[in-house]
C-alpha positions as CSV (number, residue, x, y, z in Angstrom):
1,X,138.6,53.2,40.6
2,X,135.3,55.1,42.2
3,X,132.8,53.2,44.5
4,X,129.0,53.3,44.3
5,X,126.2,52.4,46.9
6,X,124.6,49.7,46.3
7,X,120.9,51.5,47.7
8,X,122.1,54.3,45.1
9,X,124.2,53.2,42.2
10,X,124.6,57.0,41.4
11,X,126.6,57.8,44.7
12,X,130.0,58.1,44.1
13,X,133.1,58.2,46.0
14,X,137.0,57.3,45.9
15,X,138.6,55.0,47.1
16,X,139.9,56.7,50.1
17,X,136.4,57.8,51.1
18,X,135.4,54.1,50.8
19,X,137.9,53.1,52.6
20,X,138.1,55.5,55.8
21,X,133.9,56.0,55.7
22,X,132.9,52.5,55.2
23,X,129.6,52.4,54.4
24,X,127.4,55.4,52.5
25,X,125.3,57.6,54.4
26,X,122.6,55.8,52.6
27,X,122.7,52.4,54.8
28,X,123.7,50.8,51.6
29,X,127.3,48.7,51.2
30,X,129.9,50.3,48.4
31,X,130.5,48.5,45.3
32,X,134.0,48.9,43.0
33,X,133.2,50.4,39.3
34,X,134.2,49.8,37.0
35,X,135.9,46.1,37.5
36,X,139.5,45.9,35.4
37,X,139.7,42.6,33.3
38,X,142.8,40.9,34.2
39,X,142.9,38.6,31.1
40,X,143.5,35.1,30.1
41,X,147.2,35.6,29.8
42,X,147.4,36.8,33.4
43,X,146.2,33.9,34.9
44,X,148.4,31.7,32.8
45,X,151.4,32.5,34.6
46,X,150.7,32.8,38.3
47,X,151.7,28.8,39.4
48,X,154.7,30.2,40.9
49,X,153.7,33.5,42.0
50,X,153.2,34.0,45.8
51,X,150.4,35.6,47.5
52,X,152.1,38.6,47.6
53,X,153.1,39.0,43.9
54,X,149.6,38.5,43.4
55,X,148.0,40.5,45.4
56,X,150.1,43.3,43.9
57,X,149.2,42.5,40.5
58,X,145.6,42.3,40.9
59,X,145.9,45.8,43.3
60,X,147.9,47.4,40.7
61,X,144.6,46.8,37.9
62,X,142.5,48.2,40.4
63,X,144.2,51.3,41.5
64,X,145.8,51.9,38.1
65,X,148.0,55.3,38.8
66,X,146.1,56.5,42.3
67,X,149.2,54.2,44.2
68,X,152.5,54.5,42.5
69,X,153.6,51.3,41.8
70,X,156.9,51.2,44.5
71,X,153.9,52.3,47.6
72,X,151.8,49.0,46.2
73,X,154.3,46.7,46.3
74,X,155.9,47.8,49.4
75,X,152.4,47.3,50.8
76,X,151.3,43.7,49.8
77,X,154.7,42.5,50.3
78,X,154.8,44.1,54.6
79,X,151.0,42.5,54.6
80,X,151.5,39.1,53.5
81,X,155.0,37.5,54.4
82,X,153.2,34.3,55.0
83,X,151.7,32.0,51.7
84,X,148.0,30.2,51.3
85,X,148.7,26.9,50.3
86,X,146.7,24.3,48.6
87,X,147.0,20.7,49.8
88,X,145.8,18.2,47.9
89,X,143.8,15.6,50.3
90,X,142.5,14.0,46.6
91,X,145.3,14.5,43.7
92,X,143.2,15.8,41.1
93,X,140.2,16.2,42.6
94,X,140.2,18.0,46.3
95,X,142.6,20.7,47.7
96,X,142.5,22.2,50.8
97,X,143.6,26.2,50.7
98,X,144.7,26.6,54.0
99,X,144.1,30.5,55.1
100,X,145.6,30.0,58.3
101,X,149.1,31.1,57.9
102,X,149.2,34.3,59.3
103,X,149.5,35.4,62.4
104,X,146.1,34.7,63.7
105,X,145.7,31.9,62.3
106,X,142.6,32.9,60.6
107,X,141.7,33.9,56.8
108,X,140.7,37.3,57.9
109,X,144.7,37.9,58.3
110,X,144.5,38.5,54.5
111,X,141.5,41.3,54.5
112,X,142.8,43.0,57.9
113,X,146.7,43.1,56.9
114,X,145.7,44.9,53.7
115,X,143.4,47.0,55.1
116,X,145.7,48.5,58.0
117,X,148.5,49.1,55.3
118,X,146.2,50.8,53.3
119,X,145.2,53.1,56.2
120,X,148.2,53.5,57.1
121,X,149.6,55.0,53.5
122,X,146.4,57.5,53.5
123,X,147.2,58.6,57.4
124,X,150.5,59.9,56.2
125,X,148.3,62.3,54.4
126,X,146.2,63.4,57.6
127,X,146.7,63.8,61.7
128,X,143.5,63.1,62.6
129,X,142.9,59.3,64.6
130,X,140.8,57.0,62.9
131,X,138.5,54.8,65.0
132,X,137.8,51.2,63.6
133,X,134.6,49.4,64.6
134,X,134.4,45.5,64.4
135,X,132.1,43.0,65.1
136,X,133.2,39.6,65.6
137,X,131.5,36.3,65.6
138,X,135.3,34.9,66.1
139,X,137.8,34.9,63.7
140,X,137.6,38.6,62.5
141,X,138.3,40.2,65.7
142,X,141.7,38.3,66.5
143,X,142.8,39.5,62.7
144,X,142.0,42.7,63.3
145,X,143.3,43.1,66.4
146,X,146.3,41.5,65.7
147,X,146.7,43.5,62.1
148,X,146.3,46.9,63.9
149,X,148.0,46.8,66.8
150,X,149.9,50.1,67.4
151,X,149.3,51.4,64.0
152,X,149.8,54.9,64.8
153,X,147.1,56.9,64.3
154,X,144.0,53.8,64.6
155,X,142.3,53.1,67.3
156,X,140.2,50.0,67.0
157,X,137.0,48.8,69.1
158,X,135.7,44.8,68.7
159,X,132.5,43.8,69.7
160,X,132.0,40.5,70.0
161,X,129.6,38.0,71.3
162,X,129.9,36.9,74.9
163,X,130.0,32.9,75.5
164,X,130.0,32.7,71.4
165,X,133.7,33.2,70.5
166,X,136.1,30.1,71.5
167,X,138.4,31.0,74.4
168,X,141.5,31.1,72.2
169,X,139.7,33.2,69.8
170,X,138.7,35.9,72.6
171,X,142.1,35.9,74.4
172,X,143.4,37.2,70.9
173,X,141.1,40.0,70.8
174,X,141.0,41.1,74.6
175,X,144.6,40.6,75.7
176,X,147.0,43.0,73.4
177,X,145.9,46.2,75.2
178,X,147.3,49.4,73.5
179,X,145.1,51.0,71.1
180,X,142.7,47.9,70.6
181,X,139.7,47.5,72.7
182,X,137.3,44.7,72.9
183,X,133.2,45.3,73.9
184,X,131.9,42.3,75.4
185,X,127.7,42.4,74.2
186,X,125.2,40.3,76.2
187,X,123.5,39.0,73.0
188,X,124.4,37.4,68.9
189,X,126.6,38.2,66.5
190,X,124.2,39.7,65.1
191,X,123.0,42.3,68.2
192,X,127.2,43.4,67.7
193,X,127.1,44.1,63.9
194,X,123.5,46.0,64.3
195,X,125.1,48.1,67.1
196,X,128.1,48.9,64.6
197,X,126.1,49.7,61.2
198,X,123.9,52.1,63.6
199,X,127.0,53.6,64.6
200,X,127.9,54.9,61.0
201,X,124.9,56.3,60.6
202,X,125.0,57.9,63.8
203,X,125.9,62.2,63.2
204,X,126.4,62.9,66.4
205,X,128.8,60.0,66.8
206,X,130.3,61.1,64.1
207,X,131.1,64.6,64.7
208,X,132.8,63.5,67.3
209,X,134.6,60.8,65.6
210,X,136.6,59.5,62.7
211,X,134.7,56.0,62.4
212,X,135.7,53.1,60.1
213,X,135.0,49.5,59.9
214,X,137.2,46.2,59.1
215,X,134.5,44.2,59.3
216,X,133.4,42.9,55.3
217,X,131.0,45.7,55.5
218,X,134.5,47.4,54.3
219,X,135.1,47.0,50.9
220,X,138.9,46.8,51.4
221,X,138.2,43.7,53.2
222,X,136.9,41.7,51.0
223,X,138.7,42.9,47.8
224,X,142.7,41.2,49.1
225,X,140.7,38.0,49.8
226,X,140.2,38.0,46.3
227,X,143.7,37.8,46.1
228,X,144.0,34.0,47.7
229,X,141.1,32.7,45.3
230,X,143.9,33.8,42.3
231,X,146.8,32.1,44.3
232,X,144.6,28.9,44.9
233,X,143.9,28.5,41.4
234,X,147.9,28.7,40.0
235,X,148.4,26.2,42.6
236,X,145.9,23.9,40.5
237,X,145.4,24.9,37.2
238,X,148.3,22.5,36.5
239,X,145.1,19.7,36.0
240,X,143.4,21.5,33.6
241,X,140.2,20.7,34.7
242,X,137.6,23.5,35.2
243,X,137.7,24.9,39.3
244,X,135.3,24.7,41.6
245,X,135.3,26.9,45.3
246,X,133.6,25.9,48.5
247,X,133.5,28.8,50.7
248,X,132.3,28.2,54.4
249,X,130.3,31.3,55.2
250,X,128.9,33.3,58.0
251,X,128.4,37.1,56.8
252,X,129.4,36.1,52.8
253,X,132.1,38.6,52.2
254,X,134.4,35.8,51.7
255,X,132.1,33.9,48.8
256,X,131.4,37.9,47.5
257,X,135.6,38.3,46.9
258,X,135.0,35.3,45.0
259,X,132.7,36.5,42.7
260,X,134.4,39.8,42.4
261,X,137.6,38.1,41.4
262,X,135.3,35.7,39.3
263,X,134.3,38.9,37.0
264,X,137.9,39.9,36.6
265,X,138.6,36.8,34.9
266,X,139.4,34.1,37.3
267,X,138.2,31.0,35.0
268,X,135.6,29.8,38.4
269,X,133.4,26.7,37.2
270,X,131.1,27.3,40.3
271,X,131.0,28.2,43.7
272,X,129.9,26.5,46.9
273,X,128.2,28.1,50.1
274,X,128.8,25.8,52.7
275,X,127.4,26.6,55.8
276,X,126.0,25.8,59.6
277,X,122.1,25.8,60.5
278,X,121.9,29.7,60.3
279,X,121.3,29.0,56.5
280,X,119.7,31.5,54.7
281,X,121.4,32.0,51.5
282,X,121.4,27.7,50.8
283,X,117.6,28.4,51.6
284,X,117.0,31.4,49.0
285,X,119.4,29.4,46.3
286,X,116.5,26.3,47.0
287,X,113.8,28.7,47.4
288,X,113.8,32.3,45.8
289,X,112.8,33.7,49.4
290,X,115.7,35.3,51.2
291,X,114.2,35.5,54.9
292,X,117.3,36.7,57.5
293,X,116.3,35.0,61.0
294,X,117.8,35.6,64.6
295,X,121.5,33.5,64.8
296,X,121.8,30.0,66.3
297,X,124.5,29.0,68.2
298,X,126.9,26.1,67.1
299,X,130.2,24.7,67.6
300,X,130.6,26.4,63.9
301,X,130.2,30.0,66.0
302,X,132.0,31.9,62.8
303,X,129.2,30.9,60.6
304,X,127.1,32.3,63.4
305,X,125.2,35.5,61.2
306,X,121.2,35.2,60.5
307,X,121.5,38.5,58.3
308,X,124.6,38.2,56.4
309,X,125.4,41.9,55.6
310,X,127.2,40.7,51.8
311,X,124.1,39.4,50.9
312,X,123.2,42.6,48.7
313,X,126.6,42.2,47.6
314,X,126.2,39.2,45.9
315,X,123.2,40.3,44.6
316,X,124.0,43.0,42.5
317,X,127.6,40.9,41.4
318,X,124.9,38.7,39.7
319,X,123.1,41.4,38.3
320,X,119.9,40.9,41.0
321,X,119.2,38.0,38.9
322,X,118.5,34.7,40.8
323,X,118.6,32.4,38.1
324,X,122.5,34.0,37.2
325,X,122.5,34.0,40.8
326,X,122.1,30.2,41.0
327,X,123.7,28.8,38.1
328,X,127.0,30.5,40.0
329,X,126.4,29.5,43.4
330,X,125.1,26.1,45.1
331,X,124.2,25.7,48.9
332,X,124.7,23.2,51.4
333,X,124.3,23.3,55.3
334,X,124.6,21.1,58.0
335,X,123.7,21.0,61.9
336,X,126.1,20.2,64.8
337,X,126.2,16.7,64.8
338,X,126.7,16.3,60.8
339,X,130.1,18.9,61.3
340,X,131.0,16.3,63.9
341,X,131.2,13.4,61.8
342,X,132.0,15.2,58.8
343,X,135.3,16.3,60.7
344,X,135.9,12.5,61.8
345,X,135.6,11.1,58.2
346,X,137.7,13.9,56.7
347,X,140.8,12.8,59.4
348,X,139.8,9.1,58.4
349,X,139.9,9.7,54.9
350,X,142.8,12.1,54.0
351,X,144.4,12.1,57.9
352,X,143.5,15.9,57.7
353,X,142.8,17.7,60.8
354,X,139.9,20.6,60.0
355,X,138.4,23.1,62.1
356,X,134.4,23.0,62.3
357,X,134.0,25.8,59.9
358,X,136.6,24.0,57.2
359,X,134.9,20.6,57.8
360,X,131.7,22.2,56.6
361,X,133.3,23.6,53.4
362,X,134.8,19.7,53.1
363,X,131.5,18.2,53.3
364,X,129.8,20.6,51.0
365,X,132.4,20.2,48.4
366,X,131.4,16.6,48.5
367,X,128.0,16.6,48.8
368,X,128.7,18.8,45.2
369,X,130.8,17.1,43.3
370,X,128.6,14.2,44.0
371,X,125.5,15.8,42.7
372,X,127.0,17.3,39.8
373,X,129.3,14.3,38.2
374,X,131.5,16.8,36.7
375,X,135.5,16.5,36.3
376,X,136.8,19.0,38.1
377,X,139.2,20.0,41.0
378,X,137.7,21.2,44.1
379,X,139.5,23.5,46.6
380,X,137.8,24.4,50.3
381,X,139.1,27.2,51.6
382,X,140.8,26.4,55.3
383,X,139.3,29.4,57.2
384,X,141.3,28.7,60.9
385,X,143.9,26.4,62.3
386,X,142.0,23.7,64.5
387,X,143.8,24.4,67.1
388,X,141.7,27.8,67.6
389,X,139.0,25.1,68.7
390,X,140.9,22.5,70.3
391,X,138.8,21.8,73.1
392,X,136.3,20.8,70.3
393,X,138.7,19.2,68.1
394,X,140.5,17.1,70.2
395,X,136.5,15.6,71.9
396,X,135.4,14.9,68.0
397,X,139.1,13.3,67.2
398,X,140.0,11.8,70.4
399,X,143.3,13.2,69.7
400,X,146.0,15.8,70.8
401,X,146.2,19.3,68.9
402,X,149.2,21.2,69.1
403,X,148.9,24.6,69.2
404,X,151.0,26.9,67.4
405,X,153.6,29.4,70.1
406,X,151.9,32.5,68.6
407,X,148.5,31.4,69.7
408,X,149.9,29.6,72.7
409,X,151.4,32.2,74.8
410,X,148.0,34.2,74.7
411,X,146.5,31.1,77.1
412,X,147.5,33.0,80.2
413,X,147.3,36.3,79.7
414,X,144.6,38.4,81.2
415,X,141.4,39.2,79.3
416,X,140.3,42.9,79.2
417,X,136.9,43.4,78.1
418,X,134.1,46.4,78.8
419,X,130.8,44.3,79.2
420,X,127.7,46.1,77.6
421,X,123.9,44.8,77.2
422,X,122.8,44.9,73.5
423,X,122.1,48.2,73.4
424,X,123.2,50.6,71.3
425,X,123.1,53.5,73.2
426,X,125.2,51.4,75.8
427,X,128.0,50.9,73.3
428,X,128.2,54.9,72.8
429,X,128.5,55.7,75.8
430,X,131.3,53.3,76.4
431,X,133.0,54.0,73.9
432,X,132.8,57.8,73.8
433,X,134.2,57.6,77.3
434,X,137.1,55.2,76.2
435,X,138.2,57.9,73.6
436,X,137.8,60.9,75.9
C-alpha cells in the first residue's frame, strides 16, 4: 500500500512515511492507492465478528505482507478490547452505533488506539521521539491523550479551544501529565488546526523535531474508523434491506472512512452529513459552491470546524465529481435550539439518551428517510457518551446523567494547560521550550 498527495497524485510514499510525516510537504492530505476489494463473500460473514476481528481483516487487505500477520492481530486486538454496538431504537428501521465504548468515551478511541499501536510497532525500528500535534474541538484530544499516554518514545501536544471544549472533555486532555501536553489557544477550532498544518510545513520546526499528527489530517486516523462502519453493518444486514449511514460531522474524516470503506465493498445505500450551523458541505451538496467560513459556536462544539480539512478527501473519493459526489452523500443541519428538541423527542420516542452531536445524526437520519421513502435500515453513528455534556444534557432532559467512573474521577483533578494567543509563532515557541 503506497500513499499519494492529493495536491500531487504523483507523490508517493509508504505507509510508514504517511504515518510518522502526516501530511506532504505539498500542503496537500495523503490518499491510500491502490484500495483492496474486500468482496461480497467477506461481508457475508462478519454478523458475529467483533470489532477487533474486523479491523484485522480489513488491515490485513490493506497491508498485505508489509505487517506479518501475528504483529496485526496482536495490534487490533491490544487497540480495541471494547465493541461498537448497534441498538436498534426502530427494529428494522433505526440503529444507533454507539462509538462510545472506549475509554474516552468518544469515537475517536477507534482512530487514536490504532494509530498509537501502529507507532508504536514502527518505533521499535527507530530511537528517535516522535512529537504528535492535535487540535481538538473536543472529543479528539481526550482520545488521543488517553490512547498515548506513556507510549514510550511519543510525546503529544493538543491544542484546543479555550471556553469551546466541555469541562469533562478538557479535564481529559489537561489532567494525565506525563508525556501529553495540552495548549490552551485564545481563539476557534479552527485558529488550533491552522497553527498545527503550519507547523508541518514549518523546516525549521522540523529540523528540530520529529512532528506527526492524530488529528484526521493522519490518514491512520481515519482508515480504523472504517473498521466500525463494517462492524455496524453485520450487526444489521440480518434485514436485508439496503444501509444507510448518518455521520455527524465537524472536520469529515469520519464521513471520508465511510466512503473509503464504501469503495472496498461495504454494500452503503447512502450516506448522511448531519451537522450544526457551521454547514458548509450540506450547503455545497445544495449548492455546488463550497465556501469554508470562520466557526460558530454551539452546544454541538465537536461539529465546531468552518474549513473541514477532509473536505478534499471526499472529493477526490468521488472522483472531484459533484454529481457522484451527491448521489452518495445528502446534507442536513440544524441550529441550537432544533438539537435541543431533537434530543427531547429522541428520549420521548425511543427513551434514548444522546449527546448533541448524536441527536443531530438522529434528526438527520429522519429528516432522510422521510424525504426519500425508501426501505431501508438506518444507523447514526453515537459519537460520545452524554454524560461528556451533562450539564447540557441533564437542562434539555430535566433528568440525571450518570457518569461513567473512568470519566468521573477526572472531575477533581487539576487542569494543566499552557495558554497561548492564536498565533503561531506563540505555539513554537511554547512548545520548542516544552521539549528542550
Amino acid at each position: 500500500m503506497r500513499f499519494y498527495s492529493t495536491n500531487n497524485p504523483q507523490t508517493s510514499v509508504t505507509a510508514e512515511q504517511a504515518l510518522f510525516h502526516s501530511m506532504p510537504a505539498d500542503k496537500g492530505l495523503y490518499m491510500p492507492t491502490p484500495l483492496p476489494q474486500l468482496g461480497a463473500d467477506f461481508f457475508e460473514n462478519i454478523a458475529d465478528q467483533s470489532l477487533a476481528e474486523i479491523g484485522f481483516a480489513v488491515s490485513k487487505a490493506l497491508f498485505g505482507d508489509e505487517i506479518s500477520k501475528a504483529d496485526l492481530e496482536e495490534l487490533t486486538h491490544r487497540a480495541f478490547p471494547f465493541d461498537t454496538p448497534v441498538v436498534e431504537v426502530e427494529p428494522g428501521k433505526i440503529g444507533v452505533l454507539e462509538l462510545f465504548h472506549g475509554p474516552s468515551l468518544a469515537f475517536k478511541d477507534v482512530g487514536a488506539r490504532y494509530m498509537a499501536g501502529l507507532m508504536s510497532y514502527y518505533s521499535k525500528r527507530s530511537d528517535k521521539e516522535v512529537n504528535i500535534l492535535v487540535a481538538t474541538s473536543g472529543d479528539t484530544g481526550g482520545a488521543v491523550a488517553m490512547g498515548f499516554h506513556n507510549v514510550p518514545g511519543v510525546r503529544v501536544s493538543i491544542l484546543y479551544p479555550s471556553g469551546r471544549v466541555s469541562d469533562l472533555q478538557e479535564k481529559q486532555l489537561t489532567t494525565l501529565g506525563g508525556n501529553v501536553q495540552a495548549f490552551e489557544v485564545d481563539g476557534t477550532f479552527d485558529d488550533c488546526q491552522a497553527i498545527v498544518k503550519q507547523a508541518f510545513v514549518d523546516d525549521e520546526l522540523n529540523a528540530h523535531l520529529s512532528l506527526s499528527s492524530a488529528n484526521s489530517i493522519n490518514i491512520f486516523r481515519l482508515i480504523p474508523q472504517g473498521f466500525y462502519y463494517v462492524r455496524a453493518y453485520g450487526q444489521v444486514r440480518k434485514y436485508g434491506k439496503p444501509v444507510v449511514f448518518s455521520t455527524p460531522s465537524g472536520n469529515f474524516g469520519n464521513l471520508s472512512a465511510g466512503a473509503m470503506i464504501q469503495q472496498m465493498g461495504l454494500p452503503v445505500e447512502h450516506f448522511v452529513a448531519a451537522t450544526n450551523l457551521n454547514h458548509v458541505v450540506p450547503t455545497y451538496l445544495e449548492t455546488g459552491n463550497y465556501l469554508p467560513k470562520p466557526s460558530i459556536a454551539t452546544i454541538s462544539n465537536a461539529m465546531d470546524v468552518g474549513s473541514p480539512s477532509n473536505f478534499v478527501r471526499l472529493k477526490h473519493l468521488y472522483g472531484d465529481d459533484y454529481d457522484r459526489f451527491k448521489a452518495n452523500v445528502s446534507g442536513y443541519f440544524y441550529d441550537d435550539e432544533q438539537t435541543r428538541a431533537g434530543m427531547k423527542r429522541i428520549h420521548e420516542l425511543y427513551d434514548y439518551v444522546a449527546c448533541p452531536h448524536t441527536a443531530i445524526g438522529i434528526v438527520g437520519l429522519q429528516a432522510y428517510l422521510r424525504a426519500s421513502e425508501k426501505d431501508v435500515v438506518g444507523v447514526t453513528l453515537a459519537t460520545a457518551h452524554p454524560s461528556k455534556f451533562k450539564p447540557l444534557v441533564e437542562d434539555v432532559l430535566e433528568m440525571p446523567v450518570d457518569v461513567p467512573e473512568r470519566l468521573a474521577i477526572l472531575a477533581n483533578r487539576t487542569k494543566q494547560s499552557i495558554p497561548i494567543p492564536a498565533q503561531y509563532e506563540a505555539f513554537k515557541e511554547s512548545l520548542l521550550q516544552t521539549v528542550a
